[in-house]
C-alpha positions, 0 to 999 in steps of 0.5 A: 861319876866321869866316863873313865879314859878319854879315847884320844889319851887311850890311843896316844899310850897304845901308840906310846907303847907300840913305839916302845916296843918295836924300838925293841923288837919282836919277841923273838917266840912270837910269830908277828908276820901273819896276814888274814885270808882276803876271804873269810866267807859266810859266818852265820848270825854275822854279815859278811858285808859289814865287817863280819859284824853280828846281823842285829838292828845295832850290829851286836851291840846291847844297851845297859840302862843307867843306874847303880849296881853292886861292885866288888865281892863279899866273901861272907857271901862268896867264898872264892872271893880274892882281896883284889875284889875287896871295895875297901877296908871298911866296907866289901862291895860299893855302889857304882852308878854309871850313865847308860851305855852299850856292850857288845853281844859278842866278843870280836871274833876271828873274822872281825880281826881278819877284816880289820887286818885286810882293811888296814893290810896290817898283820899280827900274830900268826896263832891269831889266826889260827881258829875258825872265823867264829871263834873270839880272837885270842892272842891279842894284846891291849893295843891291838884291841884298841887299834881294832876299836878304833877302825871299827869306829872310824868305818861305822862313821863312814859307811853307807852300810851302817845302819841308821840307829848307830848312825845316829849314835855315833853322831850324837857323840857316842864313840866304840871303845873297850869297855871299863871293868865297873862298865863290863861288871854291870853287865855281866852280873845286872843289878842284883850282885849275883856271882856269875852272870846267870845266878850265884851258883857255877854252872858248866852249861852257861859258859865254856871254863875249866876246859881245854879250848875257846869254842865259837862265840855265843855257844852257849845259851844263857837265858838268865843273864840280865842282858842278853850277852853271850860268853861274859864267863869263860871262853876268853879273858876280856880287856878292859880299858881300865889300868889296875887300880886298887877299889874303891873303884873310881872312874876319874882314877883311870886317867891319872898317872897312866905313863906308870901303869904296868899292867890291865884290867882283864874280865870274865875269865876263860875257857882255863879257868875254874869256877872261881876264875869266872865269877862277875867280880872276879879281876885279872891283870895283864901286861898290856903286851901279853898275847895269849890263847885266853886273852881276847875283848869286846866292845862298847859304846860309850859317850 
């Protein structure tokens, strides 16, 4: 399997995109003139001093060891499965093998943004900003999490700060994007094809859903999840830098026919959601322009 959408083909659609849109103009219900604070201040578990990033040995991110897993849903087995989960006529769940690669524990909170917008002094929507610096940064389209993405990694390559494992990553031709979804489906659900992240039963003390508002990344413990990864159900959508294909899915499809791609893949469901809306195979698609409260990401490390 081929490793989904080359960076460089990513960054010339979003840049596409972005010119599309400002030929257009604004929104004009959307607030986009909103600066960060040039402080943030102390988050604890992050450090202030590289760009608001978790204080891990690899600045938050987690490695996801190479093999199989178990895509897509059985709705013999799960009842809340949707036709979009289905892998294909005949069969309903496939097997993906995917080459070893990182996600972030965390999703990008609003700190991460705002050192992001300070560093570049660009701006973006004013509800934003509007949460506390540990919260995931929400409102946030598909190119602006792939402008971040790339900051981020250009920074991490240059600065002394970086610690010398990434380091050497990045080096070795790793590179920070946005995950796939068959990459952000592994992680979230391991290799034994449960439904939710901690097992195959919903359960509101793992993850923030059928509530009223994101809470602070990493809220809830969740001692169960294959890797160690916080908040993979509820608390925000996720974007992926999957276009929405219909399965079997097909890493070398993601990069065909982009220039007619109208909507996303999302992943994880959110703090709105239901039992149903956060399950580990569950899809959800968006424009690549929607800024919405539930909308947010996470990295990856890919090579």
């Amino acid at each position: 399997m081929k490793g989904g959408v080359p960076l460089a083909f990513l960054a010339i659609v979003a840049a596409v995109w972005i010119a599309l849109r400002l030929s257009q103009g604004p929104p004009t219900e959307l607030a986009m003139d909103a600066r960060p604070p040039t402080a943030t201040g102390n988050v604890e578990g992050f450090r202030a001093g590289a760009w608001f990033l978790p204080d891990e040995e690899l600045l938050g991110f987690v490695e996801i060891p190479a093999g199989p897993f178990v895509m897509g849903s059985d709705a013999s087995v799960d009842p809340d499965a949707f036709d979009i989960e289905r892998w294909s006529s005949t069969s309903a769940q496939g097997i993906v093998d995917l080459p070893a690669f990182y996600l972030a524990r965390y999703e990008v909170t609003v700190a991460q943004m705002s050192a992001f917008l300070v560093a570049t002094a660009g701006t973006i929507q004013s509800q934003a900003l509007q949460t506390p610096p540990d919260h995931p940064a929400a409102f946030v389209s598909w190119p602006d999490a792939l402008a971040y993405a790339g900051w981020i990694d250009a920074t991490l390559r240059e600065s002394s700060a970086t610690p010398p494992q990434l380091r050497a990553l990045l080096s070795d031709g790793w590179r920070i994007t946005l995950p796939t979804e068959a990459e952000w489906e592994k992680a979230a659900r391991g290799v034994d094809g449960r439904l939710y992240p901690w097992g195959s039963e919903p359960r509101q003390d793992r993850a923030n859903y059928s509530s009223r508002s994101a809470v602070p990344v990493g809220s809830y413990e969740c001692p169960e999840c294959p890797f160690g990864l916080a908040d993979m159900a509820g608390n925000v959508w996720e974007w992926t830098r999957s276009p929405d294909q219909p399965y079997p899915y097909d890493a070398t499809d993601d990069g065909e026919g982009l220039e007619a791609e109208a909507l996303w893949i999302m992943r994880g469901g959110s703090f709105r959601d239901g039992q149903s809306g956060v399950r580990a195979a569950m899809r959800g698609r968006a424009d690549p322009g929607a800024r919405r409260a539930f909308i947010g990401f996470r990295l990856a490390l890919v090579r």
